[in-house]
Every structure is written in C-alpha cells, then in structure tokens.
C-alpha positions in Angstrom: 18.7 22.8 -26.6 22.3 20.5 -27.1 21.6 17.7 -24.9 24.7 16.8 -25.9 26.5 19.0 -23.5 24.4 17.2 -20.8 26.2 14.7 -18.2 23.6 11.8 -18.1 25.5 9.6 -16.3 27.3 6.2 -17.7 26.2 3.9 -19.8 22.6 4.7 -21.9 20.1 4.3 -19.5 19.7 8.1 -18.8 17.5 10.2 -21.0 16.4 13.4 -22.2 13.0 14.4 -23.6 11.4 17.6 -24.7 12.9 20.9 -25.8 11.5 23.6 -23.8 12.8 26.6 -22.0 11.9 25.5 -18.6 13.8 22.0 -17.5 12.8 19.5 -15.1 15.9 17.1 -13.4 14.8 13.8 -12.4 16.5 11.8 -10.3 16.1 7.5 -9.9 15.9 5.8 -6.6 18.7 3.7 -5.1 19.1 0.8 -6.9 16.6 1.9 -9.1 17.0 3.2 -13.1 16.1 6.1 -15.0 13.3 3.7 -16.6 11.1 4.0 -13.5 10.7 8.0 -14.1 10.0 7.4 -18.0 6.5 7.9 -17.6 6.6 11.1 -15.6 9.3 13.0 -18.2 7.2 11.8 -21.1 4.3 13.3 -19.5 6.1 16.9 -18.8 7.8 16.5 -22.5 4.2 16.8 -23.5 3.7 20.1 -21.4 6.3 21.3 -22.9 9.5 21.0 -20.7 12.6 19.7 -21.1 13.3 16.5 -19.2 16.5 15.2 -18.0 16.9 11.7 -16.8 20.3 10.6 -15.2 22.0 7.3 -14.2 23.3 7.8 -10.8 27.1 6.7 -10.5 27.2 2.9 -9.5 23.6 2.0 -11.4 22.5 -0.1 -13.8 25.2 -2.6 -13.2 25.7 -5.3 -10.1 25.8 -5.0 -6.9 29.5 -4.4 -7.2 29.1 -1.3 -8.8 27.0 -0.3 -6.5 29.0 -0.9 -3.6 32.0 0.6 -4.8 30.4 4.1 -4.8 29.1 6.0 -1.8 26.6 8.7 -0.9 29.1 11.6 -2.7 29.8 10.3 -5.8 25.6 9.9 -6.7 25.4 13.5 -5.3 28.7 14.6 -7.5 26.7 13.0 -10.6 23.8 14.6 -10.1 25.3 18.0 -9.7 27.4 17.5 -12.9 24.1 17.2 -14.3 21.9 20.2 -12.7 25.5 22.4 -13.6 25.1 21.8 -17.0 21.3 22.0 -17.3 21.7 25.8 -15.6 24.2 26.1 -18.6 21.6 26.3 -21.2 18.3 26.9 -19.1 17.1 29.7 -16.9 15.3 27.8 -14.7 15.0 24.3 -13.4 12.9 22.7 -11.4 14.4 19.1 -9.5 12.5 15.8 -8.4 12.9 12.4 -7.9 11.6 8.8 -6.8 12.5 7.5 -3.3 16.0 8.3 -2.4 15.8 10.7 -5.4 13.7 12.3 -3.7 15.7 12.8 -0.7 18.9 13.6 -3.0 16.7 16.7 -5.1 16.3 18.6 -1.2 19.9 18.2 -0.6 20.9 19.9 -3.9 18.5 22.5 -3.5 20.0 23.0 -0.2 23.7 23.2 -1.3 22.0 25.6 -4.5 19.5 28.0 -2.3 17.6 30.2 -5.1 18.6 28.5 -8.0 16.0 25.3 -7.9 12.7 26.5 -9.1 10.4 23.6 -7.3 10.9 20.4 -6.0 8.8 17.2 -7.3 9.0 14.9 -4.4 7.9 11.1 -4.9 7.1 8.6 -2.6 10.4 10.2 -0.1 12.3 7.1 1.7 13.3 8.9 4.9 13.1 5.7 6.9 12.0 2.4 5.6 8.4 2.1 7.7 6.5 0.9 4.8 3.8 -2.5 6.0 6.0 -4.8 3.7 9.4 -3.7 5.6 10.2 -5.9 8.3 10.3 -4.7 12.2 13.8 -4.4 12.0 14.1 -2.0 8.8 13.5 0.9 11.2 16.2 0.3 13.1 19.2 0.2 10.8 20.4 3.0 11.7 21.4 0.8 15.1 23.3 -1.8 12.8 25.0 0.8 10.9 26.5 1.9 14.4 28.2 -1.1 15.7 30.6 -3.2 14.3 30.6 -4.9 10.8 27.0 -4.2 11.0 26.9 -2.7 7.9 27.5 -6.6 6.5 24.7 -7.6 8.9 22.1 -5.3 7.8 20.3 -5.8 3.7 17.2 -5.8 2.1 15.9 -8.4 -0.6 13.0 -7.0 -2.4 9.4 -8.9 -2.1 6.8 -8.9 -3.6 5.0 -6.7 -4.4 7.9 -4.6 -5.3 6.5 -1.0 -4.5 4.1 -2.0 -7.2 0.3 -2.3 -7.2 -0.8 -3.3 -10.7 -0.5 -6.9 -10.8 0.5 -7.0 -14.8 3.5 -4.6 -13.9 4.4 -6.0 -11.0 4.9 -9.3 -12.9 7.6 -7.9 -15.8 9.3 -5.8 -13.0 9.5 -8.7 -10.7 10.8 -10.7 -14.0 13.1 -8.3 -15.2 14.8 -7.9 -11.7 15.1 -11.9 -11.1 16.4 -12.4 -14.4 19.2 -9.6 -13.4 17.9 -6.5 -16.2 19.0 -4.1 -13.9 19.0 -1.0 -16.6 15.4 -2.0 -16.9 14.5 -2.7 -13.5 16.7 -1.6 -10.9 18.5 -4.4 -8.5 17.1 -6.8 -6.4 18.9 -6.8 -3.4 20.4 -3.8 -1.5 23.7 -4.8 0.4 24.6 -2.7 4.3 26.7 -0.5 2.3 24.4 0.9 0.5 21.8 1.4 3.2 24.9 3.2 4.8 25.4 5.3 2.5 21.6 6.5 2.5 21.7 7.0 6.1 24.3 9.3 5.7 22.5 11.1 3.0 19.0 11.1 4.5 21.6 12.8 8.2 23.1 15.2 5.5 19.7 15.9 4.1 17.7 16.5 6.7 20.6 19.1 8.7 19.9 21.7 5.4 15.7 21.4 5.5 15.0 24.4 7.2 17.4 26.2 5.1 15.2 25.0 1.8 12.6 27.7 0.8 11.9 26.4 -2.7 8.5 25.6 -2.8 7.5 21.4 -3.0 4.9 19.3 -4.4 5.2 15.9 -2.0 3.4 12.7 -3.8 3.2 10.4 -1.3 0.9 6.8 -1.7 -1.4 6.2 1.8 -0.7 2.8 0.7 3.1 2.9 0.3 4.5 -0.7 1.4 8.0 0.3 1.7 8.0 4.0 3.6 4.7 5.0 4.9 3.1 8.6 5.3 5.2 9.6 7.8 7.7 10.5 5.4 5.9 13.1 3.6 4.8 14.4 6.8 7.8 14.7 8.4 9.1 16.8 4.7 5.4 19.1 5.5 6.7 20.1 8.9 10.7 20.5 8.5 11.3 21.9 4.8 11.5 25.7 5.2 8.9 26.6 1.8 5.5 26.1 1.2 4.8 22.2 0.8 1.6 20.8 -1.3 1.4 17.5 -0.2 -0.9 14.5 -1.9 -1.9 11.9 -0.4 -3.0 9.0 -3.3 -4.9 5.9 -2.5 -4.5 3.0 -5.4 -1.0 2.7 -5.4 2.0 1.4 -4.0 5.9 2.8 -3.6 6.6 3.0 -6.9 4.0 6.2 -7.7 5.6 7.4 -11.0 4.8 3.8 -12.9 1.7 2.8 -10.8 -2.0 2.7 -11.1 -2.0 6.5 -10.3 0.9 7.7 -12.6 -1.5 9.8 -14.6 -1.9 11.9 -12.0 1.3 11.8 -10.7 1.9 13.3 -13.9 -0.8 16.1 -14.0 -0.1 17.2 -10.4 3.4 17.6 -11.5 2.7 19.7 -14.7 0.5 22.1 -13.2 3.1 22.6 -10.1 5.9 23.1 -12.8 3.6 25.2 -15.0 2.1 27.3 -11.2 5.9 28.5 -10.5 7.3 28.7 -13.6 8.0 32.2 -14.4 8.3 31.1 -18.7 4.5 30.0 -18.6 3.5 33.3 -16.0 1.2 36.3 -18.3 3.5 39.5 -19.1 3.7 42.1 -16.5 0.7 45.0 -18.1 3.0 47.4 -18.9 4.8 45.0 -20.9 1.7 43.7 -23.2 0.8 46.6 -23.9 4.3 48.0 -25.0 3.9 44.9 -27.3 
C-alpha cells in the first residue's frame, strides 16, 4: 500500500504501520497526539492490518494552534484521511481515544455502510470522571452565556488519565516541559471545550442513524469521564455494541496498565467483522 498518498495531517507526528488489506483509522484525543495510540496500531500492525495514525489540524503545537481551529477543521482532516484510505483499501474499520472516539461515530454517521467497525476508547461525552471538578459537568452552562467560553478551562492534574506511576511520571514531564508532539497539551482553553460541545451535539443527533457494529473500551476507573459514557454509546448507537468494562486503568486505556488487552479485544473485533479474514463461501473452496 503507498502511504504516501495518505493525508496524515501536518507536521510528523502521524503514522502509519502495517501493510494489510484491511485498514484501521485511528484518531488522537483533543489536545492529545498520535503517540498516545502507538501502542494499539503497533499491536494491529502485528495482526496484520494496516494502521493509520493522523495529527488532527491544530495539534502538536501551542495552545494557539489549537485555538485557531474549531470542531470542522479536525473533522475535515480526518475525512481527508478516511477518503484516501478508501482509495486503496476495501474496507476500514475507525477508532479513537477520548474525543477521537466521539469524532470516529460522527464519520461513520456522515459515511453509513462504508465504516466496517468502530473501536471506541475511553469516549469523553461529558467530563464526569472523579478527578474533574463539580463544575466540569456543567460547561455546557458557561459555553451559553457571555464570554463564558474565556471563563470556562481545564489544567490537567495529576494523574493525567494515567495509572502506572512510571508513565505517569515521563507524560507528566513531557507535558510540563511543553513536548506536545510527545505528550499532548497541558491545558485546554474555553474554545476548545466549545468546540467539543459542538461536536459531542453534532455527534450524538446522527447515533441512531449508526448501524456499524462497536467495540466500547471503557476503564470503571476512568478519572476524567466515568462509565456513564460508554453506557450512554450501549443505549443510543443504532448497531450492536460490545462494551468492556476494565478495572486497573485510568483515562488514558490505549497506553495504560491494560493496553495489552485493549489491544487483543481490538484485534479479534477487527479480525470478527472483517470480511478479508472470514473462511470462503463452500462453493468457492471447493471450485479452488
């Protein structure tokens, strides 16, 4: 396959790895990077898939960037990228971390039949999680008045979606000393939480219309948007949902304690409704 033909985004963060028939789109969370789903897309390379790995439009700089870019133009960058991936494979299969997550059902509602399955991680619907403050539910409310959108941000804390106590360390590191490639940003201005408001509206109006089947990975534990998330995708996506509930991790599921079986879960999903790893109809081995 010419991953060459593939829009990855700006910069060099995004990624591609494997070269199999059937490809998998990944998508990063807001302010997040293409590095926190490294783990996962080396895990499916190994399976045999081909893994794509964009930088959203607006990532991987400052807060700046970010700022200057709204809801559309991470959408318009992802769907570059799906376009071309459909280009050269038959069928794809879309997931993401967080507000990737939430971006990989609107696509698959603006592209009905043309997503094979949807990986969804750790889904930030609402921020509910125990490490979010009271108010973090209720930004919606400062997002409706005046300049409330430069009232309203959130400064990550400890412990950073992230259980593992060595990880949590370089992340926390990475993100103070301003690696955002590596790590993602540490703050997230009004604007932004705007913007994914909008998205998570936009998002959750096409739902019903989603029959693509979903694997929903979702920690018990998650400190920045609890169970009710996943729950909330179980009842109101219109296809059959699996949803996993883990229990040693935090947000950040695809890096994690449990990212090992955040990878198999998502392999055998992939390799359950992909048609490329399905036996030959009878007729046909026999004719062969």
């Amino acid at each position: 396959m010419n991953s060459a033909q593939i829009d990855l985004g700006e910069g060099s963060a995004g990624f591609k790895l494997g070269d199999g028939p059937v490809a998998v789109l990944l998508i990063h969370g807001l302010t997040g990077t293409p590095t926190e789903l490294r783990k996962v897309a080396q895990g499916l390379a190994k399976r045999g898939y081909s893994v794509y790995v964009p930088t959203l439009p607006g990532h991987c700089g400052d807060n700046a960037d970010l700022q200057a870019t709204r809801w559309t133009d991470w959408y318009a960058g992802v769907q570059r990228t799906f376009l071309d991936i459909r280009q050269q494979h038959e069928q794809v299969f879309v997931g993401g971390l967080s507000m990737g997550s939430v971006m990989s059902m609107y696509l698959a509602a603006q592209y009905p039949g043309q997503v094979a399955g949807l990986l969804l991680y750790s889904t930030t619907l609402r921020y509910d999680g125990w490490n979010m403050s009271f108010w973090a539910k209720f930004t919606h409310i400062f997002m409706a008045i005046p300049f409330g959108v430069h009232i309203c941000k959130f400064v990550e804390s400890s412990p950073y979606g992230i259980k593992n106590p060595r990880l949590r360390a370089i992340i926390e590191k990475q993100m103070k000393e301003g690696e955002s490639d590596a790590a993602g940003l540490l703050m997230m201005s009004g604007i932004s939480v705007r913007e994914l408001h909008r998205l998570v509206a936009a998002t959750k109006r096409g739902m019903p219309s989603v029959k693509t089947p979903a694997l929903v990975l979702h920690s018990s534990e998650d400190d920045i948007t609890s169970r009710w998330n996943a729950d909330y995708i179980e009842r109101h996506l219109g296809g059959p949902v699996n949803k996993v509930l883990l229990d040693n991790c935090y947000h950040m599921i695809t890096v994690d304690l449990e990212y090992r079986k955040v990878i198999d879960l998502s392999a055998d999903f992939v390799d359950q409704h992909s048609t490329a790893s399905q036996p030959l109809p009878l007729e046909c081995a026999q004719a062969s």
